[in-house]
TORZAVO-734260 format. One line per field, with one value per residue (C-alpha): residue number from 1; x, y negated, z. Coordinates in Angstrom, 1 decimal, decimal comma. Example, Ala and Ser with C-alpha at 12.3 -4.5 7.8 and 13.67 -1.06 7.14 Angstrom:
n	[1/2] .
px	[12,3/13,7] .
py	[4,5/1,1] .
pz	[7,8/7,1] .
END
This chain:
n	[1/2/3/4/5/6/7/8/9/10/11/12/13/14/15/16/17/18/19/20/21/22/23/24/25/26/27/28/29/30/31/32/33/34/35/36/37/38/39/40/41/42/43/44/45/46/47/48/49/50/51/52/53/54/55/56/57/58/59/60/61/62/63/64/65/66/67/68/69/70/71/72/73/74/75/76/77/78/79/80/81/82/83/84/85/86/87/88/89/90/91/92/93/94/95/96/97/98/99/100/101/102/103/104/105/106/107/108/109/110/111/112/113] .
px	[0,0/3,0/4,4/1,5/1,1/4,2/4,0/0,8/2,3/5,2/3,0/1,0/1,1/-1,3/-4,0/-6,5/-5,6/-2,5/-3,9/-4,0/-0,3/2,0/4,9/8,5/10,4/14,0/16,8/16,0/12,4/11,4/8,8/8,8/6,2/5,6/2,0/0,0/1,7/5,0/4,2/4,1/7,7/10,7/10,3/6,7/7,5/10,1/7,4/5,0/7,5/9,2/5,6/4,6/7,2/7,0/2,9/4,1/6,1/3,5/1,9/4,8/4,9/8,0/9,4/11,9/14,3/14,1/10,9/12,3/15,1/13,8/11,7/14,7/17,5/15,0/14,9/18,9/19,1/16,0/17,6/20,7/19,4/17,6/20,7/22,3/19,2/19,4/22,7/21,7/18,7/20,6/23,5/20,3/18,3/20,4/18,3/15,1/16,0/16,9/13,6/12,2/13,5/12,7/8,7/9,0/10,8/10,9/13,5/10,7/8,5/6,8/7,5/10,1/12,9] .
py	[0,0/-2,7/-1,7/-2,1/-5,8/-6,5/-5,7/-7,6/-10,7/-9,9/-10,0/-12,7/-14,7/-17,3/-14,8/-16,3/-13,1/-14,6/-18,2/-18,1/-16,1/-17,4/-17,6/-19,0/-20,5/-19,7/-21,7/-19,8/-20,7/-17,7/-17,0/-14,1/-12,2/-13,4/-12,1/-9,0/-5,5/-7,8/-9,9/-6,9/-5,2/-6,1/-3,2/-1,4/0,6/2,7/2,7/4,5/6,4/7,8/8,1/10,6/12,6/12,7/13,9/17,2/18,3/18,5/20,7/23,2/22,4/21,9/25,5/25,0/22,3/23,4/21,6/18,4/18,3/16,4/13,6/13,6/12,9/10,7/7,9/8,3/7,6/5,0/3,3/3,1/1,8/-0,8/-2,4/-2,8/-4,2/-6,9/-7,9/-7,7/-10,0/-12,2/-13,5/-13,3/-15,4/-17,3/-20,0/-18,1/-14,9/-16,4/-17,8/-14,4/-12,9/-15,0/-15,2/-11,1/-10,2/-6,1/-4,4/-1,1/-0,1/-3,2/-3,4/-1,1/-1,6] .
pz	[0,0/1,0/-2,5/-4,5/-2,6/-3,5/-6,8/-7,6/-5,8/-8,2/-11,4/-10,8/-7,5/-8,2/-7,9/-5,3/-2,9/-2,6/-1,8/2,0/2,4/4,2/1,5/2,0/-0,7/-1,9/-3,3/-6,9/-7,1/-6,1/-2,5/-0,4/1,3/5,0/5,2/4,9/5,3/4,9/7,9/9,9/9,4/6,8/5,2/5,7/2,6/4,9/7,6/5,7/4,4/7,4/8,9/5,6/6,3/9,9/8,8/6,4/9,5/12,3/11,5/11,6/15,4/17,3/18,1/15,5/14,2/10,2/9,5/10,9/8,9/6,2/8,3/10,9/7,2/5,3/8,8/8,7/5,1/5,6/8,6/6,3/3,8/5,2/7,0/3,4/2,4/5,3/4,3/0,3/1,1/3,4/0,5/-2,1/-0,1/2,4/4,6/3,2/4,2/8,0/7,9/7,3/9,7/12,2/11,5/10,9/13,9/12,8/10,6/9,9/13,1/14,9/18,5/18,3/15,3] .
END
């Protein structure tokens, strides 16, 4: 869902859906996301993610550790990744990007990274 926002603001972000987001501009012209599913972590997309495969485990239970080896990989690579994005976004976006992160205050999971 966070991908498909961003991908409509992308296409056309003078659609009216778009009117009342909180948007902050960037030295290139461009605006990024500060509301909706983008207001609520700096990268929801991993959030869902991680959460999906978290969701094909359970119901294996917990007795063993081999189900778990994909949801436990795919945060480490996640959690990875996002920290390169952070810097990535930070020299793209400079003051912007600072901004950002100061009105979304969560790297993936709300209240707790």
């Amino acid at each position: 869902m966070s991908n498909s926002e961003k991908n409509a603001f992308r296409k056309n972000p003078n659609q009216p859906r778009f009117a009342k987001y909180s948007l902050i501009p960037t030295e290139s012209g461009k605006k990024l996301l500060a509301s909706g599913w983008w207001s609520i972590s700096r990268h929801p997309n991993y959030m869902g993610d991680i959460l999906m495969a978290i969701a094909w485990s359970l119901p294996c239970g917990m007795e063993h550790l081999i189900p778990w080896f994909y949801p436990i990989y795919f945060t480490i690579l996640l959690v990875h990744r996002e920290a390169r994005d952070e810097h990535n976004c930070h020299e793209k976006y400079g003051a912007a990007w600072v901004e950002y992160c100061k009105r979304v205050k969560y790297r993936i999971f709300p209240f707790i990274y």
